[in-house]
C-alpha positions in Angstrom: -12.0 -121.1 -3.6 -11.6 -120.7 0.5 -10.1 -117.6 0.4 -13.2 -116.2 -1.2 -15.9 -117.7 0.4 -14.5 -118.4 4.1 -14.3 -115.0 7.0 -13.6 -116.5 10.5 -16.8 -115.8 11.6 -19.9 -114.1 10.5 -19.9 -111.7 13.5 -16.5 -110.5 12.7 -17.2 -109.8 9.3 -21.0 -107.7 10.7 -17.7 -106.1 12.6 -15.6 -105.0 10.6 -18.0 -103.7 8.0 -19.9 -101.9 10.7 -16.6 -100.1 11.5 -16.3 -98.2 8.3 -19.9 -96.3 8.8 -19.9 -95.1 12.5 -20.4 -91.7 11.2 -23.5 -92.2 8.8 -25.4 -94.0 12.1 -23.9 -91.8 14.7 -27.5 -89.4 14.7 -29.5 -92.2 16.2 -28.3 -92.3 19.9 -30.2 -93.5 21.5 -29.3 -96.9 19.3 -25.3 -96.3 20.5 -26.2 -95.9 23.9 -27.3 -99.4 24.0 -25.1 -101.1 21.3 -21.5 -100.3 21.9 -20.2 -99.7 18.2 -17.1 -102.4 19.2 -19.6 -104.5 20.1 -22.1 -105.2 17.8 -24.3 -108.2 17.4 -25.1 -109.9 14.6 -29.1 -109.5 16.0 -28.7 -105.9 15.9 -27.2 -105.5 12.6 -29.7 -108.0 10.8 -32.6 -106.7 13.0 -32.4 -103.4 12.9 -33.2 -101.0 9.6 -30.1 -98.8 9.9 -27.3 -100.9 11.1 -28.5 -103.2 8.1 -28.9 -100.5 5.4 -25.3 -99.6 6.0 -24.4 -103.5 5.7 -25.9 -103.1 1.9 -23.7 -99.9 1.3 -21.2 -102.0 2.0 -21.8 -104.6 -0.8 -22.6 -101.8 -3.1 -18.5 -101.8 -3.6 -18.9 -104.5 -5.3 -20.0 -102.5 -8.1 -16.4 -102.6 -10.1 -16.1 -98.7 -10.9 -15.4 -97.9 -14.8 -11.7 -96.7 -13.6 -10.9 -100.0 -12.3 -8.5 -101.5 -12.3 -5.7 -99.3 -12.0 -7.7 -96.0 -12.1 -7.3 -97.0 -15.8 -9.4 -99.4 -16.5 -9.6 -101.7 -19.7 -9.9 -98.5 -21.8 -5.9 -99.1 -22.3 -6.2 -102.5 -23.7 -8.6 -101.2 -26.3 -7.7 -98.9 -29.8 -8.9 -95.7 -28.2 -6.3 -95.3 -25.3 -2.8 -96.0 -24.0 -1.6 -96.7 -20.7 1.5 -94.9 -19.5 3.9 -97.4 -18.2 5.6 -95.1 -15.6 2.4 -94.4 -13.8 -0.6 -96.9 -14.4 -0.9 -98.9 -11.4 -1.5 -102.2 -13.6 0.7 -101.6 -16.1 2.6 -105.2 -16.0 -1.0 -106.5 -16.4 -1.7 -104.2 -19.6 2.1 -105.5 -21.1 1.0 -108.8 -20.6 -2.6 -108.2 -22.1 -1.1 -106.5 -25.3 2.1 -108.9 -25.7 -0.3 -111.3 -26.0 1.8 -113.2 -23.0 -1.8 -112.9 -20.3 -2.0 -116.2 -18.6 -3.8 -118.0 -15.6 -0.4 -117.1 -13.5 0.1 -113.5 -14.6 -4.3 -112.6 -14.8 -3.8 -111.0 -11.7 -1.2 -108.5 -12.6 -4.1 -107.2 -14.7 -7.4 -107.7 -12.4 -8.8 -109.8 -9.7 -11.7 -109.4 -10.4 -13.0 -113.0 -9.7 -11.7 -112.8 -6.1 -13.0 -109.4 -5.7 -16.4 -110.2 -6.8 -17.1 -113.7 -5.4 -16.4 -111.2 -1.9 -19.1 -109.5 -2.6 -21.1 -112.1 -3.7 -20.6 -113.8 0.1 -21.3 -110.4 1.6 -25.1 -110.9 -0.7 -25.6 -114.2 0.2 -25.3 -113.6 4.0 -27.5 -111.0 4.1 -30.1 -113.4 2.4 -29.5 -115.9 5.0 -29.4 -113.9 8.0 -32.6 -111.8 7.1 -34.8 -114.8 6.4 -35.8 -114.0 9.9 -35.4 -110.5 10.3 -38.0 -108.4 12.5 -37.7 -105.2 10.2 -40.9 -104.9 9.1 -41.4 -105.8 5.5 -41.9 -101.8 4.2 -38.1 -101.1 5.1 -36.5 -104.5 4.8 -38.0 -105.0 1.1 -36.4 -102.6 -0.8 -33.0 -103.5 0.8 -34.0 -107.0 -0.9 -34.6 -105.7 -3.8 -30.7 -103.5 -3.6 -29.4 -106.8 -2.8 -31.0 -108.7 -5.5 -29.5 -106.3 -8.0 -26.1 -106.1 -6.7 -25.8 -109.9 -6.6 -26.8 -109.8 -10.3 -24.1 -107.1 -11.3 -21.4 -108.7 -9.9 -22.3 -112.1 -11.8 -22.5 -110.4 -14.7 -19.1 -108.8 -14.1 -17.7 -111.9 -13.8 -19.3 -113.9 -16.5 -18.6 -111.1 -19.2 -15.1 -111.4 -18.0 -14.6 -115.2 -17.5 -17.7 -116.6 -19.5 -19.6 -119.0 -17.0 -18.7 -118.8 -13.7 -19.8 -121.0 -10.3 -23.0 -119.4 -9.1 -22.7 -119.8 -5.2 -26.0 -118.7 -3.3 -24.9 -119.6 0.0 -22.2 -118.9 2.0 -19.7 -121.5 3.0 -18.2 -121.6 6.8 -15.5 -123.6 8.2 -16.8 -126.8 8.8 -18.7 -127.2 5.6 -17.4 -130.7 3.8 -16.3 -129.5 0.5 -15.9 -126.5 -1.7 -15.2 -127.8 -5.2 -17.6 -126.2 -6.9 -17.5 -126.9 -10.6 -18.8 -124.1 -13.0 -21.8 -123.1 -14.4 -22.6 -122.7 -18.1 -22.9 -118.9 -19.3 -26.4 -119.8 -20.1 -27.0 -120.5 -16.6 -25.3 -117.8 -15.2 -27.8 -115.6 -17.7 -30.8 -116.8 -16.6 -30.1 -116.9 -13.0 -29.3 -112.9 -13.2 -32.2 -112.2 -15.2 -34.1 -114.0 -12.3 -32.3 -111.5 -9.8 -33.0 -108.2 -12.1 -36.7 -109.4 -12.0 -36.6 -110.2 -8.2 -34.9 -106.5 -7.3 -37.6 -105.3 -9.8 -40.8 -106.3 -8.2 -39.1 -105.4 -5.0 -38.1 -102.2 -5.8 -41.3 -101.6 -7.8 -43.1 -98.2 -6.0 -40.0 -97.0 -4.3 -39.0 -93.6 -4.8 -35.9 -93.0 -6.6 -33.4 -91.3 -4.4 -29.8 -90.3 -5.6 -27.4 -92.6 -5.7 -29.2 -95.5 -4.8 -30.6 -98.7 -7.3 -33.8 -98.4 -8.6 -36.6 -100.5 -10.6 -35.2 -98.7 -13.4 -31.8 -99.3 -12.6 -33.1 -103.1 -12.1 -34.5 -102.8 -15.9 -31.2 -101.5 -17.0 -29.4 -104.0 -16.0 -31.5 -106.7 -17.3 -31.5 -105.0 -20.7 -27.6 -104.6 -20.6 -27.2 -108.5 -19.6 -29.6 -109.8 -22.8 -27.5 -107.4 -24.9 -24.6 -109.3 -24.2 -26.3 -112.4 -24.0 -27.6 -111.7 -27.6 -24.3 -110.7 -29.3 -21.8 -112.6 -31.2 -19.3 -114.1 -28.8 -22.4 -115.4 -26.6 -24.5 -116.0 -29.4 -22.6 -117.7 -32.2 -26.1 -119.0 -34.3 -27.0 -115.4 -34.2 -30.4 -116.9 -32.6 -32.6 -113.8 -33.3 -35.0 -115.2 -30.1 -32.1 -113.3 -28.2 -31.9 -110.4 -30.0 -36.0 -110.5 -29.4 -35.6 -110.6 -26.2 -32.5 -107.9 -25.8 -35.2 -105.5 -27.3 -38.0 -106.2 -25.4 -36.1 -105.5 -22.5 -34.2 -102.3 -23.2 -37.4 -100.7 -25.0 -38.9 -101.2 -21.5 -36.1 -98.8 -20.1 -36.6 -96.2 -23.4 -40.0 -96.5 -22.0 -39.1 -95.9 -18.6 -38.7 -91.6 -18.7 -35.4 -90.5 -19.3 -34.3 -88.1 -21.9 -30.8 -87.2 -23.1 -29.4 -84.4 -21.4 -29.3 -81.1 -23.1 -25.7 -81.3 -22.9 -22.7 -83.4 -22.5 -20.8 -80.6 -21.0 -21.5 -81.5 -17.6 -23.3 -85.0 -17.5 -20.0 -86.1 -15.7 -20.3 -83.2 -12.6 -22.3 -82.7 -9.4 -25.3 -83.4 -9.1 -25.9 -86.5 -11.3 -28.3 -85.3 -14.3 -31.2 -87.4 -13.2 -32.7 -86.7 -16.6 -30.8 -89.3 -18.7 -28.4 -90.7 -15.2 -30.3 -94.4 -14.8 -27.6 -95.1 -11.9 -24.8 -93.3 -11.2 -23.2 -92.3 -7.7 -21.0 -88.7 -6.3 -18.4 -88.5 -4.3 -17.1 -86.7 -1.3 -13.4 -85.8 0.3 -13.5 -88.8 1.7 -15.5 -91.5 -0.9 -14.0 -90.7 -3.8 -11.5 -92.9 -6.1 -8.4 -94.1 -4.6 -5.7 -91.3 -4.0 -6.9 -87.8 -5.1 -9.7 -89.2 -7.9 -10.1 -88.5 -11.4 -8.4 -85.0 -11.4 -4.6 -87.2 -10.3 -5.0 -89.8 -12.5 -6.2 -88.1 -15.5 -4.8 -84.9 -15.2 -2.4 -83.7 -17.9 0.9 -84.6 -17.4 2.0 -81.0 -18.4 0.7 -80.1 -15.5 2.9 -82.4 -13.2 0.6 -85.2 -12.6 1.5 -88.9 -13.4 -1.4 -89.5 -16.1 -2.8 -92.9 -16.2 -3.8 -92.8 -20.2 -4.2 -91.0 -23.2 -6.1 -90.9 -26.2 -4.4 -92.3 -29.4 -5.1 -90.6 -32.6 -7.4 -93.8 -33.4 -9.6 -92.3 -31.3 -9.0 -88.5 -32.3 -10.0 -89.7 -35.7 -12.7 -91.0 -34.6 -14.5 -87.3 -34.1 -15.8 -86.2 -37.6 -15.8 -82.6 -38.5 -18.9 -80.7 -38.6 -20.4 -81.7 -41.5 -20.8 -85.2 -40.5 -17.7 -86.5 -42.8 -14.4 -88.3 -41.2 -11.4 -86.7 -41.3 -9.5 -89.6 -42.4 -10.4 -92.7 -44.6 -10.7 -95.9 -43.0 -7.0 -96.3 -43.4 -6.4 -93.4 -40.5 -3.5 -91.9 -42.8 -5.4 -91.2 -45.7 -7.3 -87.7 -45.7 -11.1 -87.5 -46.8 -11.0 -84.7 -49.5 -15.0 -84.3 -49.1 -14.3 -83.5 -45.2 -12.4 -80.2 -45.4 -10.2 -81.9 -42.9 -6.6 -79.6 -42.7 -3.9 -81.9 -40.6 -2.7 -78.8 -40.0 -5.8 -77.4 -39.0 -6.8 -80.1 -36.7 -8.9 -78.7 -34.4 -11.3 -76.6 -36.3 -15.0 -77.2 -37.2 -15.2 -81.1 -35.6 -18.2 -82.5 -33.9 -18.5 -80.3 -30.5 -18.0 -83.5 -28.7 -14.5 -83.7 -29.9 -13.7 -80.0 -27.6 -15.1 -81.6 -24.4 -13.8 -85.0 -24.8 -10.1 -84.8 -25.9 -7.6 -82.1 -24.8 -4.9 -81.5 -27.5 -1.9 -78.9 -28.1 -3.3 -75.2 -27.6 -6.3 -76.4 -26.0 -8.3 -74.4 -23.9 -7.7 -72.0 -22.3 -9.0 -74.0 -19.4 -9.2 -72.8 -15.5 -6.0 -74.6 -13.5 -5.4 -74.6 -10.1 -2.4 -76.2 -9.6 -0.2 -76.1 -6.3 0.1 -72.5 -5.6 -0.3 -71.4 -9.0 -4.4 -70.4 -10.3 -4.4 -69.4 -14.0 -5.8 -69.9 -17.2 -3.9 -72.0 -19.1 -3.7 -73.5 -22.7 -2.5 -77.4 -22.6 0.9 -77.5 -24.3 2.5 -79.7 -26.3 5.0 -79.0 -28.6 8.6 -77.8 -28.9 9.6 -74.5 -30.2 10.0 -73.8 -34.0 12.7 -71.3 -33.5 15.2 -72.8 -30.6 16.8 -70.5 -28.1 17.5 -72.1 -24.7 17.9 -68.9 -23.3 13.9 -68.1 -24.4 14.7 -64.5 -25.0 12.8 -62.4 -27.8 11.6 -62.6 -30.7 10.2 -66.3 -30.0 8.7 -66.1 -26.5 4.7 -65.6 -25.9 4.2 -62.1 -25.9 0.7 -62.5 -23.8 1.9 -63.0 -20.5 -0.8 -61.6 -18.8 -4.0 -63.3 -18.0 -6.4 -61.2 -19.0 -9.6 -62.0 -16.6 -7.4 -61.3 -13.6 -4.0 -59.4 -14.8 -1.6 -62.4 -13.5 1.5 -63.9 -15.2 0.4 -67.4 -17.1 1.9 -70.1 -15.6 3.2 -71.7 -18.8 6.5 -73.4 -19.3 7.8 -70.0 -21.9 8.0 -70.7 -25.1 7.5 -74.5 -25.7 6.9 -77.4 -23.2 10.0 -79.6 -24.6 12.4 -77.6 -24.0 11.4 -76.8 -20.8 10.9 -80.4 -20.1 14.6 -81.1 -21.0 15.7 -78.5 -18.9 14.3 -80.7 -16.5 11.9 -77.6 -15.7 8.8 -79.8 -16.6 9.9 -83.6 -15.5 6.6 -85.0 -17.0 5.0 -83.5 -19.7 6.8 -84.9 -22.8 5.7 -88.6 -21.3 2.3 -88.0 -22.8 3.2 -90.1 -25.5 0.0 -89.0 -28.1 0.4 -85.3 -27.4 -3.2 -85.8 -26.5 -4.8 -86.3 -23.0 -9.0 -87.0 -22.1 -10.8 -83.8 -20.6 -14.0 -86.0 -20.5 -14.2 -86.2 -16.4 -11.8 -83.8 -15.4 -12.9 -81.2 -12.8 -10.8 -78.2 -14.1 -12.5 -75.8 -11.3 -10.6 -78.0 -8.3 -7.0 -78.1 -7.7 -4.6 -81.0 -9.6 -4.6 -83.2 -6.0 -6.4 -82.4 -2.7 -7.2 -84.5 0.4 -9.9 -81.5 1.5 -11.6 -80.4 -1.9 -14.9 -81.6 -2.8 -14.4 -82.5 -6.6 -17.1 -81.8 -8.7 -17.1 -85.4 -10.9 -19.9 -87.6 -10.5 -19.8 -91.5 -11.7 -22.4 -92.9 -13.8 -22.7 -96.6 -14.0 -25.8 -96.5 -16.7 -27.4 -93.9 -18.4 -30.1 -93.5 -21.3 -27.8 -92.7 -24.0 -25.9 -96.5 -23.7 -29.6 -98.0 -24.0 -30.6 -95.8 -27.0 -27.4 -96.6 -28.5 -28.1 -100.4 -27.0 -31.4 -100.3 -29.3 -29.7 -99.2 -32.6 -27.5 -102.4 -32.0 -30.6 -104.8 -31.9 -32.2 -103.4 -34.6 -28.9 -104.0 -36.8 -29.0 -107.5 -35.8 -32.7 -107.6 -36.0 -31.9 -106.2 -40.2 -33.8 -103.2 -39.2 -31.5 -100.0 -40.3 -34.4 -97.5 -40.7 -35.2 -98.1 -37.0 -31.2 -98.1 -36.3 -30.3 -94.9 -38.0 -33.0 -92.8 -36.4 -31.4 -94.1 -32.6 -28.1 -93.4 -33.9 -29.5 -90.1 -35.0 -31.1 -89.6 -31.6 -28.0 -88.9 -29.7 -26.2 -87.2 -32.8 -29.5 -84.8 -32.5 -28.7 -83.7 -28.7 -28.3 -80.5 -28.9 -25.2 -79.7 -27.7 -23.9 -81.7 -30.6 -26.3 -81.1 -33.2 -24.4 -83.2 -36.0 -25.8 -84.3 -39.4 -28.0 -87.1 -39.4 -26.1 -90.9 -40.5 -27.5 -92.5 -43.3 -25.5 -95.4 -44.4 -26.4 -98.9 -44.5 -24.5 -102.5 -44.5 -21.3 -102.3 -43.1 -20.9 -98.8 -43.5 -23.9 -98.6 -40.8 -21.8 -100.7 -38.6 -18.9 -98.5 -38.6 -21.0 -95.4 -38.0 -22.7 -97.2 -34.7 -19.5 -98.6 -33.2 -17.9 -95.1 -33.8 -20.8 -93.0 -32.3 -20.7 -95.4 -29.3 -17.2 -95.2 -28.9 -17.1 -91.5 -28.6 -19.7 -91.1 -26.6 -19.4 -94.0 -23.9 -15.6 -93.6 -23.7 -13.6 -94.4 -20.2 -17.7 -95.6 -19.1 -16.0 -99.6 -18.8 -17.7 -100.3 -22.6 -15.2 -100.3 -25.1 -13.2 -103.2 -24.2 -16.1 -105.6 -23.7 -17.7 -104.0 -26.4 -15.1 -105.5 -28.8 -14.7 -108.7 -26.9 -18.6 -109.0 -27.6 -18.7 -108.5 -30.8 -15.5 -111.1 -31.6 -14.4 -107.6 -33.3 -10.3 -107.5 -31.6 -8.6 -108.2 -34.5 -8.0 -104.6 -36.6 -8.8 -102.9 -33.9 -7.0 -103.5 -30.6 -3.8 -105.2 -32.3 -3.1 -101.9 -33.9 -0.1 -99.7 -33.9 -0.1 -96.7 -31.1 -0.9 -93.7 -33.5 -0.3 -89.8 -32.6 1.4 -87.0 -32.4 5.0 -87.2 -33.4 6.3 -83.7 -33.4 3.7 -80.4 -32.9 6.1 -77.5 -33.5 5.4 -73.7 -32.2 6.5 -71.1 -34.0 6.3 -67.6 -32.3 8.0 -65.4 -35.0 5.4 -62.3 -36.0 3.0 -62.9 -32.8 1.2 -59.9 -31.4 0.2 -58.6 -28.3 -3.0 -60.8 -27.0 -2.0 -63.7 -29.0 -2.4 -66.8 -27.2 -0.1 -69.4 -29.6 1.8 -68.8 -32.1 1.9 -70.9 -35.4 1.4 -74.6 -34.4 2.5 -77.2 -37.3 1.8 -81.1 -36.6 3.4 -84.4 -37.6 1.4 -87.7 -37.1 2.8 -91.2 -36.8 3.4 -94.5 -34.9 4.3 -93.4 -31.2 7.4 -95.6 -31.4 8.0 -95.7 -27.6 4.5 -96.4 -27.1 3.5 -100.1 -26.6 3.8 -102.7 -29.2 1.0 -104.5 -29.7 1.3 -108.1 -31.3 -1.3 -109.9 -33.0 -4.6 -110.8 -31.9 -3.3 -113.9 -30.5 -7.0 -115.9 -31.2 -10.3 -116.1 -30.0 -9.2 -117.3 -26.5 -8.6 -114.2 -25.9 -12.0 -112.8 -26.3 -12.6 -114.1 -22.2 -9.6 -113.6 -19.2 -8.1 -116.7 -17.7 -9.5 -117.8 -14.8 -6.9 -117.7 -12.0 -4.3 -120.9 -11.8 -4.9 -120.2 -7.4 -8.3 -120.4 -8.0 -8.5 -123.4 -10.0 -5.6 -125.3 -7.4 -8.2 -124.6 -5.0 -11.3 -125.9 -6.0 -9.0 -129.3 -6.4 -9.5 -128.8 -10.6 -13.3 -128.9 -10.2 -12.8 -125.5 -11.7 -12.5 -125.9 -15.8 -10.1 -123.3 -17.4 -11.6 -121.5 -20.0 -10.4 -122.6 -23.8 -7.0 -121.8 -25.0 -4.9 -121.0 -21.5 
């Protein structure tokens, strides 16, 4: 473990983190006049309230973002996403994952995650040490304690949901220290020890007014609540002791208690500034903070429009929307319609839950406002090839609405049909969208495709009061409550921007209903995967086939002036080039290996975790 718990020196490290915030310190001169920025001391960063606030914005990256890794995350590993192999940044890792081939030598083609966080973790435990005699006074230094205290606790928590029990190292280690085979902790351990942190960052934080961006009591009280959710559920909590389940509500009714309410909308809980109202924690972004290479709007943009998209929805999770009146479209087998739905395959996208429109972008789409290199239009998202073939796209079969009609330019479309344009080698992306369906949740639609310069509009939010609503319906499942379950379920179905019919099923029909309201509203939020992992619930629904569009056909014959499509007609089916995902290969795979260097390392103090 010395590559993760040794720097060369404490004063290089003060150094080199210093270095990356000149600019948020550069007001207070007369500071800089006598502490040359290439020079600072490790007195002036632990002794003075600025330099030592930016020190904790540093450890505050070791919050692992929902994107991560791969500006994909662990959506694709899940039934509700696929990763596209040309362009995800960790796509060997996601093979390995899905062949069911991960192992303590590949784990880091997937995350590193243990190395990253056990940085962090030093970062925390350093600051403890160093400000044990710290002249800040108390009124500035305390809630920085208190930021500290919580961040410690989220990155243990990272790493125990990932790995199970992990070492829990509360000092930092330097060169000539004797040994550094530390052995591991058991989960239980690791829980009570971040529960201990939570509380500590609590009282801490307790009175200090809640600015954007930064941790709160409440976001202290979150976190708490998330960690005895997980503590509480099946893959921690094989007796099903209902003590833990107790406790799990205890703590999250404290944060129902704590103020929020669900935004009025859904529309724009993802965009600038962070909806304060139901946001717990979340954080924005600027030119130059925001996720690696161009952000959200690079890596999730449709490929139609030239981008490299990172994932896309599989018709798993398309299904998963209901229509209107409350009914799914499709029995539980996905192929099967539900006569009592209404449900029209090749209707697909009329009267479903309004969540559905904002969430998933599908063929005809829109029309949604694109900026694009030169090109600014309105735009439908287009999948499909044309009905009526021509590759010289002459009349009768091209658009006839060529002309946008908010400001009289040409749309920028591909003519008739995206495939054949894409053959022509017009379009060299768009036909690798392997569904035909891509996520609008997070996009920023009003901001260009990829800028350096534009301040994009998308926000980050790391907890917010639906998950712990949601969170309580859970508890009082387990707990054998489903009155009290239904009417949380119901609470976020209620919003009203969605305003659908109220669930009322019980047993395992209730189940269902909860994991598919959570899944379609936390989506690409960092929940589904360990979600399932929790719940020991992999096997039916991550070793599935890749499910979605296998042909969407547009026929333009009898369009009119001011039509924007013509007749769309739909195939579904297994995505055949898509993945292929084997069987669940057991319930070793319900934690990650922990990494073979890692292990080597600690000179095999380090056990590996069941099964690897």
């Amino acid at each position: 473990m010395k590559n993760i718990l040794l720097d060369k020196t404490i004063k290089k490290v003060t150094v080199i983190i210093l270095a990356g915030v000149i600019t948020s310190v550069s007001c207070n001169r007369d500071l800089l006049n006598k502490t040359p920025l290439d020079a600072i001391s490790e007195d002036a960063v632990f002794n003075d309230a600025t330099f030592l606030q930016n020190y904790v914005y540093n450890v505050y990256n070791g919050i692992k973002p929902p994107w991560s890794p791969g500006s994909g995350g662990y959506e694709t590993l899940t039934d509700i996403a696929v990763s596209q192999p040309e362009t995800h940044d960790r796509a060997g890792g996601i093979r390995n994952y899905t062949d069911g081939i991960i192992t303590p030598d590949n784990i880091t083609s997937l995350t590193n995650v243990w190395n990253d966080e056990y940085g962090y973790i030093r970062k925390a435990n350093i600051f403890f040490e160093k400000t044990e005699t710290s002249t800040i006074p108390e009124d500035k230094l305390n809630p920085m304690k208190g930021e500290v205290h919580f961040l410690r606790a989220w990155m243990y928590f990272e790493l125990i949901r990932t790995y199970g029990g992990v070492p829990l190292i509360t000092q930092s280690f330097k060169l000539n220290d004797e040994s550094f085979d530390v052995p591991r902790n058991s989960f239980a351990d690791c829980v009570t020890f971040i529960l201990q942190e939570c509380d500590n960052a609590i009282g801490f934080l307790d009175g200090v007014p809640v600015n954007e961006g930064k941790i709160s009591k409440n976001a202290a009280l979150a976190l708490k609540a998330r960690v005895l959710l997980y503590a509480a559920s099946p893959l921690n909590n094989p007796a099903n002791d209902r003590a833990k389940w107790e406790a799990a509500e205890t703590a999250t009714k404290a944060v129902l208690d704590a103020g929020y309410t669900l935004h009025e909308s859904t529309d724009d809980l993802f965009t600038k500034p962070l909806k304060n109202d139901e946001t717990i924690f979340g954080k924005s972004y600027t030119p130059s903070t925001r996720i690696p290479d161009w952000g959200y709007n690079y890596d999730y943009w449709p490929s139609g429009f030239d981008a490299r998209q990172r994932l896309m929805p599989t018709q798993t999770f398309v299904n998963m929307f209901q229509m209107a009146n409350g009914q799914y479209t499709y029995q539980a087998d996905g192929v099967t319609v539900n006569a009592a739905s209404g449900y029209d395959p090749q209707k697909p996208n009329e009267n479903r839950d309004p969540r559905y429109y904002t969430s998933v972008l599908y063929p005809g789409g829109g029309p949604v406002y694109i900026q694009d290199g030169s090109k600014t239009t309105h735009r439908l998202y287009e999948y499909w090839e044309d009905a009526n073939p021509n590759p010289d796209n002459v009349a009768p079969y091209a658009n006839p609405n060529k002309v946008d009609p908010e400001n009289g330019q040409t749309l920028f479309d591909f003519g008739r049909d995206s495939k054949t344009y894409w053959v022509k080698g017009l379009t060299p992306f768009h036909w690798r969208v392997q569904t035909g369906y891509t996520f609008r949740k997070l996009m920023d639609f009003d901001g260009p495709r990829a800028s350096y310069d534009f301040n994009y509009n998308q926000v980050t939010v790391f907890m917010r009061l639906t998950e712990f609503i949601l969170n309580y319906a859970e508890i009082q499942i387990a707990l054998g409550d489903e009155d009290k379950a239904r009417q949380y379920i119901n609470m976020v179905r209620s919003r009203p921007s969605t305003n659908m019919p109220p669930i009322t099923s019980s047993g395992a029909n209730l189940v269902r209903d909860y994991r598919n309201e959570r899944a379609i509203e936390l989506h690409l939020e960092d929940h589904r995967f360990f979600d399932i992992m929790r719940w020991k619930a992999a096997p039916g629904m991550v070793d599935i086939p890749i499910r979605g569009l296998t042909s969407v056909k547009m026929d333009w014959t009898g369009a009119q002036a001011g039509d924007l499509i013509g007749k769309l007609s739909y195939t579904y089916g297994v995505i055949e080039e898509a993945e292929k995902r084997v069987p669940w290969p057991g319930d070793h795979y319900y934690l990650f290996p922990i990494p073979n260097d890692e292990i080597r390392r600690s000179n095999n103090a380090l056990q590996q975790n069941p099964g690897y």
